[in-house]
N, CA, C and O atoms as a Tinker XYZ file with bonds, in Angstrom:
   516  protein
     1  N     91.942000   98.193000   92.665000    73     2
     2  CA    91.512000   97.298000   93.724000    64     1     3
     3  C     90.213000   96.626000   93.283000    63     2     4     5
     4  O     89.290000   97.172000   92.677000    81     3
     5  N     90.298000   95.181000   93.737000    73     3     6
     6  CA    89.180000   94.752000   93.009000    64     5     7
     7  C     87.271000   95.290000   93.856000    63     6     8     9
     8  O     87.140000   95.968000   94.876000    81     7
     9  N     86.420000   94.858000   93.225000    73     7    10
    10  CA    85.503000   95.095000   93.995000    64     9    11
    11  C     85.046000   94.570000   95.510000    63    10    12    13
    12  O     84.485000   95.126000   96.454000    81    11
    13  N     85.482000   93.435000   95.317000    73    11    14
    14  CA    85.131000   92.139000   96.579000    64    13    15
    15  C     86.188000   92.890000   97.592000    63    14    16    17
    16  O     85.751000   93.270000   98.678000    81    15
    17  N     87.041000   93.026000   97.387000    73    15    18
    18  CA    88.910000   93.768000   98.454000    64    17    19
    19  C     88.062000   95.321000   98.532000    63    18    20    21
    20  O     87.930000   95.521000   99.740000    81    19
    21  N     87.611000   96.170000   97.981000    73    19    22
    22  CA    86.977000   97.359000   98.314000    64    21    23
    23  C     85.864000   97.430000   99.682000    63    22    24    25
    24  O     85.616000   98.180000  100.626000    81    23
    25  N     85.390000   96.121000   99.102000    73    23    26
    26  CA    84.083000   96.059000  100.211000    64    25    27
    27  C     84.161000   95.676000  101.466000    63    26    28    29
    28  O     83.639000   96.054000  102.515000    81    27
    29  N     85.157000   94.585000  101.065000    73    27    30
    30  CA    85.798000   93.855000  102.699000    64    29    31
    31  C     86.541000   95.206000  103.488000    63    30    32    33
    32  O     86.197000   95.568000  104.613000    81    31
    33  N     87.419000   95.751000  102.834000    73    31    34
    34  CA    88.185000   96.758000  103.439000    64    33    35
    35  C     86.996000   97.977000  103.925000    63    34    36    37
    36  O     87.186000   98.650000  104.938000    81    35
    37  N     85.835000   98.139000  103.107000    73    35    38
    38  CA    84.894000   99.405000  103.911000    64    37    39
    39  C     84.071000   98.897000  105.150000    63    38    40    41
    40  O     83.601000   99.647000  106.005000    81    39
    41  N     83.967000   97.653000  105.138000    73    39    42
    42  CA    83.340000   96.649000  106.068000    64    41    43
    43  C     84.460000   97.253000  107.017000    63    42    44    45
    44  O     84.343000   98.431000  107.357000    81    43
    45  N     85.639000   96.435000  107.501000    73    43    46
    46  CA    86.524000   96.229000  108.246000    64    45    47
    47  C     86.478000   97.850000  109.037000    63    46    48    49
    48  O     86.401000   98.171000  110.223000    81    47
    49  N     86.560000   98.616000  107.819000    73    47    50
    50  CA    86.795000  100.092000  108.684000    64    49    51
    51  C     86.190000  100.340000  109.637000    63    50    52    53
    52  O     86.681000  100.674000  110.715000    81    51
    53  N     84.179000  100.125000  109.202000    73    51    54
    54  CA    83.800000  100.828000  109.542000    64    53    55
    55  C     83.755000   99.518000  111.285000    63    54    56    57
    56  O     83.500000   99.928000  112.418000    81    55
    57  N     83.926000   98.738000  111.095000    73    55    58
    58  CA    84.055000   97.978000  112.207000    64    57    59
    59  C     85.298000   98.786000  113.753000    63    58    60    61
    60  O     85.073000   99.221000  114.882000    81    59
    61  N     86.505000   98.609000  112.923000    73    59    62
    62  CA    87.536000   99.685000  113.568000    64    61    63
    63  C     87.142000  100.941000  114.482000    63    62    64    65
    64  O     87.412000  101.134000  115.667000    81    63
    65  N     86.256000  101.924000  113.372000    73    63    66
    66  CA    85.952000  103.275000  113.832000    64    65    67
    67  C     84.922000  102.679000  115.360000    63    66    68    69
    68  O     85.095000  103.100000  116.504000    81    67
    69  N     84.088000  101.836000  115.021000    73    67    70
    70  CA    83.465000  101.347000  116.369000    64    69    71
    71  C     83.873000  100.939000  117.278000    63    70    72    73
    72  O     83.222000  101.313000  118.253000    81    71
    73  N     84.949000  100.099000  117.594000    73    71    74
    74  CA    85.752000   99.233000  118.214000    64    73    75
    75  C     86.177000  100.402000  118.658000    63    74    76    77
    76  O     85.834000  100.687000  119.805000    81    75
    77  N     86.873000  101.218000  118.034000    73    75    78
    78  CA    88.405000  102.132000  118.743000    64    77    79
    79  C     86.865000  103.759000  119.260000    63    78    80    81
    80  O     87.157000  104.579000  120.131000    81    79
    81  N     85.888000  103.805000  118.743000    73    79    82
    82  CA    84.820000  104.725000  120.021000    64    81    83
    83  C     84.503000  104.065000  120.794000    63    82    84    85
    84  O     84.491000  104.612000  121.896000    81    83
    85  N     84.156000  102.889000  120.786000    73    83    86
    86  CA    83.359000  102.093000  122.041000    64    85    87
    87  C     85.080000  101.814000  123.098000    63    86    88    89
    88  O     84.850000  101.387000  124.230000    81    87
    89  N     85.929000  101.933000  122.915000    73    87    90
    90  CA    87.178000  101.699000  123.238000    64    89    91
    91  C     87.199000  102.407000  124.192000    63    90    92    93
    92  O     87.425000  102.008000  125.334000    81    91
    93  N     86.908000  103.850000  123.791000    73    91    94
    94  CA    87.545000  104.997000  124.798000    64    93    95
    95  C     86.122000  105.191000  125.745000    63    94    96    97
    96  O     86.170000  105.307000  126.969000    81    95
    97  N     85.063000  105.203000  125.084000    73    95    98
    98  CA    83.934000  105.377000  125.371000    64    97    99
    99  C     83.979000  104.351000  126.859000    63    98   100   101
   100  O     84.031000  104.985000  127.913000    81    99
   101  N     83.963000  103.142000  126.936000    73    99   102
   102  CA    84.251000  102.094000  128.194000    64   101   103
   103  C     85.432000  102.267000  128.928000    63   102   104   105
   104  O     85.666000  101.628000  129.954000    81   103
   105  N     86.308000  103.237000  128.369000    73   103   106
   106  CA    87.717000  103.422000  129.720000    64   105   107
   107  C     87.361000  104.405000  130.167000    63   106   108   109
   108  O     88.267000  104.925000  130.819000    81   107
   109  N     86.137000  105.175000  130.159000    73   107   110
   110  CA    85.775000  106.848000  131.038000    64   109   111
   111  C     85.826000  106.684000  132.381000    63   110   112   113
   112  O     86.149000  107.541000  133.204000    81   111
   113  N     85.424000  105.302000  132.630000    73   111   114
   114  CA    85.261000  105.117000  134.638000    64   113   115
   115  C     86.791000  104.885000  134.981000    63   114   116   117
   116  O     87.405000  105.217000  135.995000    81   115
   117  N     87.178000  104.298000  133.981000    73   115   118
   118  CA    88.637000  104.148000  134.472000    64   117   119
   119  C     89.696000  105.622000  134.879000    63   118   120   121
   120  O     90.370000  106.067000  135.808000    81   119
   121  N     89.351000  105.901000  133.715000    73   119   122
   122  CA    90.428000  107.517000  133.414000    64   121   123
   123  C     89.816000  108.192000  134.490000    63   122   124   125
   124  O     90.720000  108.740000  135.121000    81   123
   125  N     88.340000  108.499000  135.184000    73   123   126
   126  CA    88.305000  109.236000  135.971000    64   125   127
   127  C     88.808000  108.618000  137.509000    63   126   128   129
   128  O     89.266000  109.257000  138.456000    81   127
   129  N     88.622000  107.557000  137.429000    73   127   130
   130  CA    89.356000  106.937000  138.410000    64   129   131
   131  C     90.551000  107.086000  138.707000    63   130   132   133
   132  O     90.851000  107.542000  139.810000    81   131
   133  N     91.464000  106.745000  137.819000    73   131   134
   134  CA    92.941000  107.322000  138.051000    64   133   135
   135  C     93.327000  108.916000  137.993000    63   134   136   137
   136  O     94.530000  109.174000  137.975000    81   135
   137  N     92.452000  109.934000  137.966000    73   135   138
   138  CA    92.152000  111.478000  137.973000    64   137   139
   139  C     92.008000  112.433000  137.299000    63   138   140   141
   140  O     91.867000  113.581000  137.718000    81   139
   141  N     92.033000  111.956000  135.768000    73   139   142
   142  CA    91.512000  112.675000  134.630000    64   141   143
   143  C     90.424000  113.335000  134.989000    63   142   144   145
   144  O     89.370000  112.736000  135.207000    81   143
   145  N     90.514000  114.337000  135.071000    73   143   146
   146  CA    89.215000  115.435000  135.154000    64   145   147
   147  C     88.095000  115.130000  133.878000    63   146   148   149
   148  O     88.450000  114.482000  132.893000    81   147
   149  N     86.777000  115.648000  134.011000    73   147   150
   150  CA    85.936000  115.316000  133.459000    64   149   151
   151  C     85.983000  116.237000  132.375000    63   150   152   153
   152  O     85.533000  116.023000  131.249000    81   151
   153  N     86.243000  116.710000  132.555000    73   151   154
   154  CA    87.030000  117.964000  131.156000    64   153   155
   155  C     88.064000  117.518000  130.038000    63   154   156   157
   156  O     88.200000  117.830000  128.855000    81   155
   157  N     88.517000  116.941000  130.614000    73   155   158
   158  CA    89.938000  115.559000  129.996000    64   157   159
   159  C     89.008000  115.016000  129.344000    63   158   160   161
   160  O     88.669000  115.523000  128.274000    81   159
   161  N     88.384000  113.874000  129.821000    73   159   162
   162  CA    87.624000  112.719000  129.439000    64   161   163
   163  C     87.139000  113.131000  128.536000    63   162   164   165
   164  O     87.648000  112.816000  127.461000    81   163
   165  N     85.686000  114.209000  128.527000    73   163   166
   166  CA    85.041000  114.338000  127.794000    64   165   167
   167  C     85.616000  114.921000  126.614000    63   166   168   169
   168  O     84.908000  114.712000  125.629000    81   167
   169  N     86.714000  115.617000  126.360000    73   167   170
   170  CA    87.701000  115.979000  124.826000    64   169   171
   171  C     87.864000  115.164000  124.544000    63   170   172   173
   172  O     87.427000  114.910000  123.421000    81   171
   173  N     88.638000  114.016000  125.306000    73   171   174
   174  CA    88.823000  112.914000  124.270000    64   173   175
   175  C     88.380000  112.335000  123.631000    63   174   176   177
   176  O     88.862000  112.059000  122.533000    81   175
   177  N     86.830000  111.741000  124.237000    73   175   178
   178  CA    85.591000  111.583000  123.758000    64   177   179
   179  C     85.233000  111.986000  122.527000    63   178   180   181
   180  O     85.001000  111.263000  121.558000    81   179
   181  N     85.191000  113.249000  122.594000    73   179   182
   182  CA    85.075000  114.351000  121.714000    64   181   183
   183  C     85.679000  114.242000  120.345000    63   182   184   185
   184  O     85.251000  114.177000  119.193000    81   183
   185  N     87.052000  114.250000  121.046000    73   183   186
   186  CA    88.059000  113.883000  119.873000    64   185   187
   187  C     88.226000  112.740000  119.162000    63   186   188   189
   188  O     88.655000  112.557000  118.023000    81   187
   189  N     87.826000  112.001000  119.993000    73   187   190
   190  CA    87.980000  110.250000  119.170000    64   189   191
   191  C     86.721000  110.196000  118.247000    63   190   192   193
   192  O     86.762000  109.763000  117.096000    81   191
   193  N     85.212000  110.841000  119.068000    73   191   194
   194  CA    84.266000  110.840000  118.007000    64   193   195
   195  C     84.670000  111.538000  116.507000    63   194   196   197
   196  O     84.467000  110.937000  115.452000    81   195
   197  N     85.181000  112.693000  116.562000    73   195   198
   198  CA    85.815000  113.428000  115.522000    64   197   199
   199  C     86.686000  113.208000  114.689000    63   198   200   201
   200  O     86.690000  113.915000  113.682000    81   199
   201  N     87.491000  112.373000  114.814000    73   199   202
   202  CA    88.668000  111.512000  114.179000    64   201   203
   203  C     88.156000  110.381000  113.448000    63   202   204   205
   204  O     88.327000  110.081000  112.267000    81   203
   205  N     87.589000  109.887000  114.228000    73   203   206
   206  CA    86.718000  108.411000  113.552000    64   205   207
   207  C     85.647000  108.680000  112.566000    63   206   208   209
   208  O     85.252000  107.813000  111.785000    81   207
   209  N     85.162000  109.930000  112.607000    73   207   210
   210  CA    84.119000  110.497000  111.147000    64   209   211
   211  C     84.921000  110.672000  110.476000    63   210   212   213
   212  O     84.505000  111.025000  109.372000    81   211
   213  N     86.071000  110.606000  110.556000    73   211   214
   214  CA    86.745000  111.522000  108.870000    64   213   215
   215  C     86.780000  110.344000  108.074000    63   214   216   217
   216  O     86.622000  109.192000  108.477000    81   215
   217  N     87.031000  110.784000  106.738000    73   215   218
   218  CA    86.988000  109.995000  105.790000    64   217   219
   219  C     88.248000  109.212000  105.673000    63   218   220   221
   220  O     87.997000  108.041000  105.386000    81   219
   221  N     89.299000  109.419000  105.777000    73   219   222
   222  CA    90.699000  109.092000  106.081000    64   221   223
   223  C     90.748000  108.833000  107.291000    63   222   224   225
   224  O     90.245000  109.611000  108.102000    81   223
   225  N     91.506000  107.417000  107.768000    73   223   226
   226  CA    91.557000  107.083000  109.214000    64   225   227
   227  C     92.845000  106.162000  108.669000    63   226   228   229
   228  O     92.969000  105.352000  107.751000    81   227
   229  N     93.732000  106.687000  109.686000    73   227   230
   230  CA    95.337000  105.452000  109.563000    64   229   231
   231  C     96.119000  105.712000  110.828000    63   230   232   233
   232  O     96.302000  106.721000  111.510000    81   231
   233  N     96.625000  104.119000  110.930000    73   231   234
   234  CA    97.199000  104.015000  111.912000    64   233   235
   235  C     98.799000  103.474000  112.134000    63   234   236   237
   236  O     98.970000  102.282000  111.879000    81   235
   237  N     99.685000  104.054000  112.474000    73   235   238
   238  CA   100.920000  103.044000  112.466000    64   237   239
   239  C    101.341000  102.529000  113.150000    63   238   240   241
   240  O    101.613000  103.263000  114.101000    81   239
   241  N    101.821000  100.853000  113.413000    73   239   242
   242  CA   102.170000  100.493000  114.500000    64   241   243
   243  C    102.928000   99.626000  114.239000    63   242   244   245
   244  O    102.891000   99.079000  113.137000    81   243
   245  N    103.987000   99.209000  115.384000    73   243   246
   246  CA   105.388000   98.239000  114.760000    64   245   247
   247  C    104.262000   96.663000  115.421000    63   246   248   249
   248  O    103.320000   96.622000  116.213000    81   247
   249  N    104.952000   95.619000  114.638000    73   247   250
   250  CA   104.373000   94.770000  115.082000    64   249   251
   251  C    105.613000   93.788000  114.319000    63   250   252   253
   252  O    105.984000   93.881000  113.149000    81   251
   253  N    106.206000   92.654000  115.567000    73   251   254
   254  CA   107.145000   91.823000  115.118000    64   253   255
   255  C    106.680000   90.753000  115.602000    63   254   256   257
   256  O    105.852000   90.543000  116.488000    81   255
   257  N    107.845000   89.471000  114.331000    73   255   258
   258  CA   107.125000   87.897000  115.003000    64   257   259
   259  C    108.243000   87.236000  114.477000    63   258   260   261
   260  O    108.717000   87.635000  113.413000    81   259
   261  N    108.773000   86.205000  115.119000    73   259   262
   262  CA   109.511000   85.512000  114.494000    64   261   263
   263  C    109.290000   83.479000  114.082000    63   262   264   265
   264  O    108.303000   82.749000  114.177000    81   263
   265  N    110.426000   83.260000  113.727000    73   263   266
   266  CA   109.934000   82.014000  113.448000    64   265   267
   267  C    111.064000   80.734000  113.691000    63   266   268   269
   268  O    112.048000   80.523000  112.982000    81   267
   269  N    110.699000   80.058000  114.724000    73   267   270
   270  CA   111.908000   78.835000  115.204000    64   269   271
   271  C    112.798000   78.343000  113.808000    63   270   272   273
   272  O    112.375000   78.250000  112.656000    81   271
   273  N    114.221000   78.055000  114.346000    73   271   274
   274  CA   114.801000   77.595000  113.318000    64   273   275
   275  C    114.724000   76.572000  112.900000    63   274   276   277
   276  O    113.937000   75.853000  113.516000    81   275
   277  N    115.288000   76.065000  111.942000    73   275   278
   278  CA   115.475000   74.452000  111.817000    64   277   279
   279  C    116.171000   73.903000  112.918000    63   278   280   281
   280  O    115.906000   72.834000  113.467000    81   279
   281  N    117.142000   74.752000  113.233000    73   279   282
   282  CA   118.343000   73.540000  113.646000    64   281   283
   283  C    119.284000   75.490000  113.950000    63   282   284   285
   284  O    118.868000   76.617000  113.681000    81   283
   285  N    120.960000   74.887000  114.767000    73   283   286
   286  CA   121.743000   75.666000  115.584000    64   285   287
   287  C    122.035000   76.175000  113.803000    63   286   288   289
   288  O    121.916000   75.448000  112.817000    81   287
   289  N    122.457000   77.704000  113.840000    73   287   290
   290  CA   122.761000   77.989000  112.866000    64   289   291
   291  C    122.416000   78.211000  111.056000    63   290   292   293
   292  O    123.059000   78.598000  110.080000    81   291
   293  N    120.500000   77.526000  111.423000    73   291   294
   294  CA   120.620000   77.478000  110.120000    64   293   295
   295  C    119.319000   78.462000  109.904000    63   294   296   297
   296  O    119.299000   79.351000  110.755000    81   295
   297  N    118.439000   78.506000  109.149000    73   295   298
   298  CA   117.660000   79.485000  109.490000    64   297   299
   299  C    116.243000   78.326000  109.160000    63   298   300   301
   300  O    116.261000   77.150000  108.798000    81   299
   301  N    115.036000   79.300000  109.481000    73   299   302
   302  CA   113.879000   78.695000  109.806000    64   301   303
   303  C    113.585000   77.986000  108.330000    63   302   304   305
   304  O    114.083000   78.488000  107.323000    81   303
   305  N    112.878000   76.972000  108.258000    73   303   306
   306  CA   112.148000   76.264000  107.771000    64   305   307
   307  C    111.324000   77.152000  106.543000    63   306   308   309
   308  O    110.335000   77.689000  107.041000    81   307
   309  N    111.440000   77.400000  105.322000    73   307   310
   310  CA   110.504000   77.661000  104.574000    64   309   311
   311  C    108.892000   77.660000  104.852000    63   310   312   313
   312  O    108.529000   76.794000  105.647000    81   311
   313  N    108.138000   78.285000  104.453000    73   311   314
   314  CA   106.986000   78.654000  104.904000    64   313   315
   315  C    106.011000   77.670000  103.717000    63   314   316   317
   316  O    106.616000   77.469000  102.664000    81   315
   317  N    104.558000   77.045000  103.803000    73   315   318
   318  CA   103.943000   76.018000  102.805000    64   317   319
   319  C    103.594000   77.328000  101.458000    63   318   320   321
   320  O    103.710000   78.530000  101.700000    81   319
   321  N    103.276000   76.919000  100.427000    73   319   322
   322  CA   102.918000   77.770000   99.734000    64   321   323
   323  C    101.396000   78.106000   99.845000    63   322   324   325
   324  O    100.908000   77.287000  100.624000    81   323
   325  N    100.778000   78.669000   99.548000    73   323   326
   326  CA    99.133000   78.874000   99.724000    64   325   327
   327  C     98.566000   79.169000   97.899000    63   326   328   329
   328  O     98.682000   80.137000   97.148000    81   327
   329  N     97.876000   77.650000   97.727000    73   327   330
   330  CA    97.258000   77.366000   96.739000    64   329   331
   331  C     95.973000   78.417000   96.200000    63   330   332   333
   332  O     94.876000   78.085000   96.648000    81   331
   333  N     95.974000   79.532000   95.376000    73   331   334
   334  CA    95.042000   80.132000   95.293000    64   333   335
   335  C     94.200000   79.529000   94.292000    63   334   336   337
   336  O     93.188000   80.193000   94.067000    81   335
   337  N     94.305000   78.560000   93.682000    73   335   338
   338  CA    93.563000   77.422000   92.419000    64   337   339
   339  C     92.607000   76.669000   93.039000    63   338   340   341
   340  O     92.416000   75.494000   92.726000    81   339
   341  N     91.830000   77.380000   94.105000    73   339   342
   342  CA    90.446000   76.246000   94.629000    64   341   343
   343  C     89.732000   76.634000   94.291000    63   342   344   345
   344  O     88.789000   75.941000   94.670000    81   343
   345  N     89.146000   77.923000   93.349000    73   343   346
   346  CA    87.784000   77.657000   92.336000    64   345   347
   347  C     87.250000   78.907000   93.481000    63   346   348   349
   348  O     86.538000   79.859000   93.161000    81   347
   349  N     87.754000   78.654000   94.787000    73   347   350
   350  CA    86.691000   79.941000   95.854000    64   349   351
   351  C     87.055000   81.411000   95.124000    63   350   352   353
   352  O     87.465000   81.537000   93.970000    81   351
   353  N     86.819000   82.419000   96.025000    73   351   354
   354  CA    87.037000   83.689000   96.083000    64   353   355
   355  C     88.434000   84.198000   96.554000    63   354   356   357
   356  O     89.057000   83.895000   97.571000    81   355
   357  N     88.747000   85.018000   95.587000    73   355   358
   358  CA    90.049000   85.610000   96.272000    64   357   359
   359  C     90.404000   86.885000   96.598000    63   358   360   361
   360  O     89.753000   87.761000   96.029000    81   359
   361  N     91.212000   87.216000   97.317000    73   359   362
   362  CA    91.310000   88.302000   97.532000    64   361   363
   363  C     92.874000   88.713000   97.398000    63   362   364   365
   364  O     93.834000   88.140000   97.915000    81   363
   365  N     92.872000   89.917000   96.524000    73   363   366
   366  CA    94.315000   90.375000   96.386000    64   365   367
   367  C     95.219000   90.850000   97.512000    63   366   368   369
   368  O     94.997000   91.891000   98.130000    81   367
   369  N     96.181000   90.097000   97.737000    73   367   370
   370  CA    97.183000   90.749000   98.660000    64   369   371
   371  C     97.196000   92.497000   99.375000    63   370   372   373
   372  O     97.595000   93.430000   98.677000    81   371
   373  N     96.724000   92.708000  100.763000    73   371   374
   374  CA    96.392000   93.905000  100.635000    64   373   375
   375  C     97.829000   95.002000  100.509000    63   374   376   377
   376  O     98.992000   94.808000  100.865000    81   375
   377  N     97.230000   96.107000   99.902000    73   375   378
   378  CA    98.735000   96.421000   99.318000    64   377   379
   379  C     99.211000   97.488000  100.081000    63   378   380   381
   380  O    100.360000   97.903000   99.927000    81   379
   381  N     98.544000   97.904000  100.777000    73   379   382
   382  CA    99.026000   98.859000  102.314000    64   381   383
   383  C     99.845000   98.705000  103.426000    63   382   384   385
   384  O     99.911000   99.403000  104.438000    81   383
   385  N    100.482000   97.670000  103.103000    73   383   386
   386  CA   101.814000   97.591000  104.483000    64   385   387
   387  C    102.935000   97.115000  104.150000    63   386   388   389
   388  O    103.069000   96.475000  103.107000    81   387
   389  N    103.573000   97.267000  104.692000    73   387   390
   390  CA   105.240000   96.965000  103.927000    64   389   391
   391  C    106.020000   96.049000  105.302000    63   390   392   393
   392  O    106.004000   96.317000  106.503000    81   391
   393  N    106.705000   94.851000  104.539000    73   391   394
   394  CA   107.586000   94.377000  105.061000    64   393   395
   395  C    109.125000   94.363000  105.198000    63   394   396   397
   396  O    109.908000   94.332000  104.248000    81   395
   397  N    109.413000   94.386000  106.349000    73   395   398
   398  CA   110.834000   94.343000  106.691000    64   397   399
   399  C    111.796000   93.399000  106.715000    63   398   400   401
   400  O    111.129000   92.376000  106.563000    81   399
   401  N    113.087000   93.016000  106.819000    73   399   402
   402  CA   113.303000   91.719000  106.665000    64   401   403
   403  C    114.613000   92.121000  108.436000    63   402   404   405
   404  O    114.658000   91.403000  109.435000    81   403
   405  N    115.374000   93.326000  108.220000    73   403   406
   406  CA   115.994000   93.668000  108.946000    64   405   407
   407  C    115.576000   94.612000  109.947000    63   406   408   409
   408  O    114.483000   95.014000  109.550000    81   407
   409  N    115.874000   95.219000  111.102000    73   407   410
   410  CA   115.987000   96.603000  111.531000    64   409   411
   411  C    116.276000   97.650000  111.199000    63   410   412   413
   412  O    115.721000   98.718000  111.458000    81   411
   413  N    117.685000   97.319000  110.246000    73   411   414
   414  CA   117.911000   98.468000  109.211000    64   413   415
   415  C    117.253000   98.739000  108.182000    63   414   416   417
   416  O    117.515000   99.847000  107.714000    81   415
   417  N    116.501000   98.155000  107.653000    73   415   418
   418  CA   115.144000   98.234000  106.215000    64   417   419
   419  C    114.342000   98.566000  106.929000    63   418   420   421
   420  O    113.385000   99.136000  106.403000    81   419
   421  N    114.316000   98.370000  108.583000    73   419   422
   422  CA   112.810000   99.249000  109.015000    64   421   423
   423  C    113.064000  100.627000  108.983000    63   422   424   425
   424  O    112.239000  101.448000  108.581000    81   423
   425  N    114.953000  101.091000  109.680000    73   423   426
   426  CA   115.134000  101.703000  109.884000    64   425   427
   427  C    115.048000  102.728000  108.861000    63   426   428   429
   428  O    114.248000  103.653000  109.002000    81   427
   429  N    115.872000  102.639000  107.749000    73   427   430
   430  CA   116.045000  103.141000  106.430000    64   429   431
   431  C    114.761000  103.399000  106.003000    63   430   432   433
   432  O    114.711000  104.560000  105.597000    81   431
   433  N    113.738000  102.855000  105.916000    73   431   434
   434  CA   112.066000  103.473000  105.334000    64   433   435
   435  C    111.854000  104.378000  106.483000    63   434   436   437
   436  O    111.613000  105.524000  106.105000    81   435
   437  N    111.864000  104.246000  107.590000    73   435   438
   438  CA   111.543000  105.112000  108.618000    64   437   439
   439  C    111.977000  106.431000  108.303000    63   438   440   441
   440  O    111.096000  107.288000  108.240000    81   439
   441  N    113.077000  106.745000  108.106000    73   439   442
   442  CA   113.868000  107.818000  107.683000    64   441   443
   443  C    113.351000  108.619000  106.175000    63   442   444   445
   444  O    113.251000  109.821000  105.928000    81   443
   445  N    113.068000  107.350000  105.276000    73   443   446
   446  CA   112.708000  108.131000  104.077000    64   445   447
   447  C    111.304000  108.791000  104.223000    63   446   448   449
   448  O    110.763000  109.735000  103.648000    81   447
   449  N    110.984000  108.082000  105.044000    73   447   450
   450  CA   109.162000  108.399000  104.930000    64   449   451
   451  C    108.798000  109.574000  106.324000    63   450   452   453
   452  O    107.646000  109.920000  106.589000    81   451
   453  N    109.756000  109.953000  106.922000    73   451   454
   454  CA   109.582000  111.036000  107.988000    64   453   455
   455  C    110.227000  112.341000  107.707000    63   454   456   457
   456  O    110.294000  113.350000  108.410000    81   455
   457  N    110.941000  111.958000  105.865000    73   455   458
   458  CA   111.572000  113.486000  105.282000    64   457   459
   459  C    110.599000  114.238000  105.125000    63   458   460   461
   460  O    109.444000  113.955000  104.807000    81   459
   461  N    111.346000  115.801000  105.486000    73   459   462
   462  CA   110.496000  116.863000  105.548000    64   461   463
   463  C    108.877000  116.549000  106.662000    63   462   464   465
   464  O    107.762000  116.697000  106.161000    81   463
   465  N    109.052000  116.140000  108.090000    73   463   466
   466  CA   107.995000  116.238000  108.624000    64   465   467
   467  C    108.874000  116.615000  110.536000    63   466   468   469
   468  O    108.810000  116.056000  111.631000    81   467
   469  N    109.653000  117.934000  109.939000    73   467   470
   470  CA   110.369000  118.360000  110.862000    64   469   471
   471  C    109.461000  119.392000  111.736000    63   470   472   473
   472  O    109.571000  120.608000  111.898000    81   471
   473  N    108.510000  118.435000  112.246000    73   471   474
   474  CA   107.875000  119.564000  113.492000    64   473   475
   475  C    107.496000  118.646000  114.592000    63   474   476   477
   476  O    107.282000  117.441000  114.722000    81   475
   477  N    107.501000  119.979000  115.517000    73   475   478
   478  CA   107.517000  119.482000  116.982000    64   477   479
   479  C    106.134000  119.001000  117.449000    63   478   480   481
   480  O    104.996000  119.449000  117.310000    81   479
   481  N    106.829000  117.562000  118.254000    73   479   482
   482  CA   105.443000  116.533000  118.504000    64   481   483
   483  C    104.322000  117.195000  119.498000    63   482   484   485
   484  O    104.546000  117.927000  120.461000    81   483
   485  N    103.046000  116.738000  119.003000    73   483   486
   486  CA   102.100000  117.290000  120.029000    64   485   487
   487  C    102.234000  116.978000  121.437000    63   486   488   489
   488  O    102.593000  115.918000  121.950000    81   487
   489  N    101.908000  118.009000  121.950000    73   487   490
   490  CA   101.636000  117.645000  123.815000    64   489   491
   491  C    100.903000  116.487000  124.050000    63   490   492   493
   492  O    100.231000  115.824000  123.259000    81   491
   493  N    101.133000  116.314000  125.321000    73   491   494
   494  CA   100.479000  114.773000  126.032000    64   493   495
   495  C     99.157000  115.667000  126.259000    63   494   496   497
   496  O     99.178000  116.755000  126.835000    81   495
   497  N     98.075000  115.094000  125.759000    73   495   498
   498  CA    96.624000  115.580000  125.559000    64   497   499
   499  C     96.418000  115.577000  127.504000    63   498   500   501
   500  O     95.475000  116.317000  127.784000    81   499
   501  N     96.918000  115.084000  128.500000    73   499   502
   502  CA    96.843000  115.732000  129.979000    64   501   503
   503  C     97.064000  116.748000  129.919000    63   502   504   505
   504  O     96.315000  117.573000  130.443000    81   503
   505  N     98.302000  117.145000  129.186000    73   503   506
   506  CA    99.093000  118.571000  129.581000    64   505   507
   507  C     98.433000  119.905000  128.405000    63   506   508   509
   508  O     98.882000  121.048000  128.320000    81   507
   509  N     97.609000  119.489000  127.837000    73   507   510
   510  CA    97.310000  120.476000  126.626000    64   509   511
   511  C     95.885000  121.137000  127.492000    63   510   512   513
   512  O     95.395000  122.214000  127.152000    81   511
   513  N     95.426000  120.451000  128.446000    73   511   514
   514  CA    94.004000  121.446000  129.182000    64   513   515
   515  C     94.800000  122.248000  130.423000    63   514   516
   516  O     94.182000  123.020000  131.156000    81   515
């Protein structure tokens, strides 16, 4: 990884880890509002502070988009190319996420990448106090 893509990416993190404490940190009036005990709240707290120090932090999430067609039947419009020959700074393609083209290529990685992680999901953090 180059140096400039190292730095942006430790930047970005440490932005994240703030965003996602100050996150939970500002829904406390809420959660006690809807009846989370203060015992609740404050683990989570707890826990989100604790999670967000580690050195390793990842997240997975589906995220879809599509793109109008040309026309009845035909498929969308090619995408412009993106000129990386302007002399600026570049940054290498980040190489941490993978694209799908089908449901079944989501499906099929889903499957390969959840072999051998045959254990039972954690409790709903309500029901674990």
């Amino acid at each position: 990884m180059e140096p400039v893509q190292r730095e942006r990416l430790r930047f970005i993190g440490v932005l994240m880890r703030q965003d996602i404490t100050e996150g939970v940190r500002t829904s406390q009036p809420f959660l006690l509002r809807v009846g989370w005990s203060n015992a609740l709240v404050d683990r989570l707290v707890a826990g989100t502070i604790e999670e967000t120090q580690k050195d390793t932090l990842g997240f997975r999430f589906r995220l879809a988009w599509g793109r109008r067609r040309a026309g009845p039947d035909l498929p969308a419009p090619k995408l412009p190319e993106i000129d990386y020959d302007e002399g600026g700074e570049t940054i290498a393609r980040y190489p941490f996420y993978e694209v799908y083209d089908t449901p079944e290529q989501a499906k099929e990685a889903t499957l390969v990448r959840n072999r051998g992680k045959d254990i039972p999901e954690p409790p709903f953090l309500s029901e674990s106090i």
